[in-house]
C-alpha positions in Angstrom: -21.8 1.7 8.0 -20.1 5.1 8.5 -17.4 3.3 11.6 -14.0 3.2 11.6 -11.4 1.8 13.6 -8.0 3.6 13.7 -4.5 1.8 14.1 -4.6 3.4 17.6 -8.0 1.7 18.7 -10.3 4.7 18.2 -13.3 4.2 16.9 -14.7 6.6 14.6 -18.2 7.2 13.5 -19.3 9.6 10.7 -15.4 10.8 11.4 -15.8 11.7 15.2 -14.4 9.6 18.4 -16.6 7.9 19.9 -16.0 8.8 23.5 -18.5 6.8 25.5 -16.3 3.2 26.0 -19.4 1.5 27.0 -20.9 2.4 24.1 -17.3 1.4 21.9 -17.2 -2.0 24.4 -20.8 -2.7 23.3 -20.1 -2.3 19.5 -16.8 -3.9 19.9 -18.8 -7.4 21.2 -20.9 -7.2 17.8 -17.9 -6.9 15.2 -17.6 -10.3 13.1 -15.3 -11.1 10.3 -16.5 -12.7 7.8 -14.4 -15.6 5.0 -12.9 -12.7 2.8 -11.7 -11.3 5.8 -14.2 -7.7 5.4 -15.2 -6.6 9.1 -19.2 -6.5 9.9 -20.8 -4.8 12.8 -23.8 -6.8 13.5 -26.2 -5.2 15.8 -29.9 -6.1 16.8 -31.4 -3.6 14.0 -28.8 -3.2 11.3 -25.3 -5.2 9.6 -22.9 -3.4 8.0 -19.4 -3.7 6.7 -17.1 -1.3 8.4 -13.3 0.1 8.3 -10.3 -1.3 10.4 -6.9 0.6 9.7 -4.8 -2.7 11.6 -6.6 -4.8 14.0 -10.2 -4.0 15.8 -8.5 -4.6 19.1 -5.0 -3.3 21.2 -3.8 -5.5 24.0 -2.8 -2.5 26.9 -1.8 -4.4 29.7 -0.2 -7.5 30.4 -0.5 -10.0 33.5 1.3 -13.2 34.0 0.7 -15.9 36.5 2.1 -19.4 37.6 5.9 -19.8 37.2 8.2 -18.6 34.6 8.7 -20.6 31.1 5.9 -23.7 30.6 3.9 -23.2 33.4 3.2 -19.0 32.9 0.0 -17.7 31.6 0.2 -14.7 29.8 -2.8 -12.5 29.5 -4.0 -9.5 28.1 -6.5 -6.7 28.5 -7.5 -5.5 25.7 -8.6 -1.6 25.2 -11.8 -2.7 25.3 -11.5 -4.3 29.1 -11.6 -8.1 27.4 -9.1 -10.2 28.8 -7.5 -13.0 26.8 -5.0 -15.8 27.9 -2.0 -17.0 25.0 -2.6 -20.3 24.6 -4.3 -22.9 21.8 -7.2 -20.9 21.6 -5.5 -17.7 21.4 -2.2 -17.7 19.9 0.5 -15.0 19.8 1.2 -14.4 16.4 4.2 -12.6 14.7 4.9 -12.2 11.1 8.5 -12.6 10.8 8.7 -11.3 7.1 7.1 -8.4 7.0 9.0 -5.5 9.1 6.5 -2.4 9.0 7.9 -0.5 12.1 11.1 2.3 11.9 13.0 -0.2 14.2 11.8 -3.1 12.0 10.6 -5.2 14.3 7.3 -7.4 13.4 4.4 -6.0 15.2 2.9 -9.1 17.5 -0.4 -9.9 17.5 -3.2 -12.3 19.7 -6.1 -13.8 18.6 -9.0 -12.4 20.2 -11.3 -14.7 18.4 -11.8 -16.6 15.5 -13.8 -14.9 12.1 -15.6 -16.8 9.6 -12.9 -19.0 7.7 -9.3 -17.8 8.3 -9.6 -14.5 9.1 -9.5 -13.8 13.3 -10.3 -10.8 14.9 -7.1 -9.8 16.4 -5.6 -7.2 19.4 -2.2 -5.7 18.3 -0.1 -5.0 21.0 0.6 -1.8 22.2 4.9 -0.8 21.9 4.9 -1.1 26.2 2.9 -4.3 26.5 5.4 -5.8 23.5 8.3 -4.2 25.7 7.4 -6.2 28.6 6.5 -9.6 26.7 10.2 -9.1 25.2 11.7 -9.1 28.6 9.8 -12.9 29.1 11.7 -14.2 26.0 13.3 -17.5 25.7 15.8 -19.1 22.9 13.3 -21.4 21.2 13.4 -23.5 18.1 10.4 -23.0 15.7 10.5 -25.2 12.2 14.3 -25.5 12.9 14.9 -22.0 13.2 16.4 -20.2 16.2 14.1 -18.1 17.8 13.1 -15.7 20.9 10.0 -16.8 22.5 7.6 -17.1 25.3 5.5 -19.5 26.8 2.1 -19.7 27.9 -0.5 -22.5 28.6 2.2 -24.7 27.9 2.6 -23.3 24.2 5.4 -21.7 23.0 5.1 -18.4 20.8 7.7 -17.2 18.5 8.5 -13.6 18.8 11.8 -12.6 16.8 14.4 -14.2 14.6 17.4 -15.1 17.4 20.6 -13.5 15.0 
């Protein structure tokens, strides 16, 4: 399938934007992921592999609720109006050893939902919505290590090495 996702959360098709979100909120509820980890579009009359620069999703906003540490819930909207609460079922994830920004911070990421075998379908999130997560950090302890971190659903999510 001629699609394309872009780092920034555009959709492409046949190289062009696709402008009408209903139409990119529609596709977006058919993308799968399947055990290798290659991303499918699956709609009514046709499957087909397609291309995703990063992540199929960005997280653009963030809400919290309840009290601060344990008790918050931290959730995101998603560039595609979905919202998803950290927790269990949707884990903040951040790759420690792998710096890939100018700053070299680790880019977080949150579990949208789960692919075939290992591979999730993820939401980066955006530089602003990581901004205001940082400023809900913690000291935490993660496999020994100290850590900055934040809480939701009574899960604790690593965000950055604590020098």
């Amino acid at each position: 399938m001629p699609f394309l996702i872009q780092r920034d959360g555009t959709w492409l098709y046949q190289g062009s934007p696709i402008r009408r979100k209903p139409m990119v909120c529609l596709f977006s509820s058919m993308l799968k992921r399947d055990v290798e980890g290659t991303f499918w579009l699956e709609t009514p009359a046709e499957s087909g592999s397609i291309q995703v620069e990063d992540a199929p999703f960005l997280a653009v906003e963030l809400d919290f609720r309840g009290s601060c540490g344990r008790h918050q819930t931290l959730c995101f909207r998603t560039n595609v109006d979905e919202v998803i609460c950290a927790g269990p079922d949707h884990p903040l994830e951040v790759d420690w050893d792998r710096p890939c920004c100018e700053d070299h911070a680790s880019i977080p990421y949150i579990v949208i939902r789960w692919g075939e075998g290992r591979f999730p379908l993820l939401a980066r999130l955006a530089r602003p919505v990581y901004y205001e997560l940082a400023a809900l950090a913690v000291p935490g302890h993660v496999e020994g290590r100290p850590c900055l971190g934040v809480w939701s659903q009574d899960c604790f999510f690593p965000l950055a090495r604590q020098p």
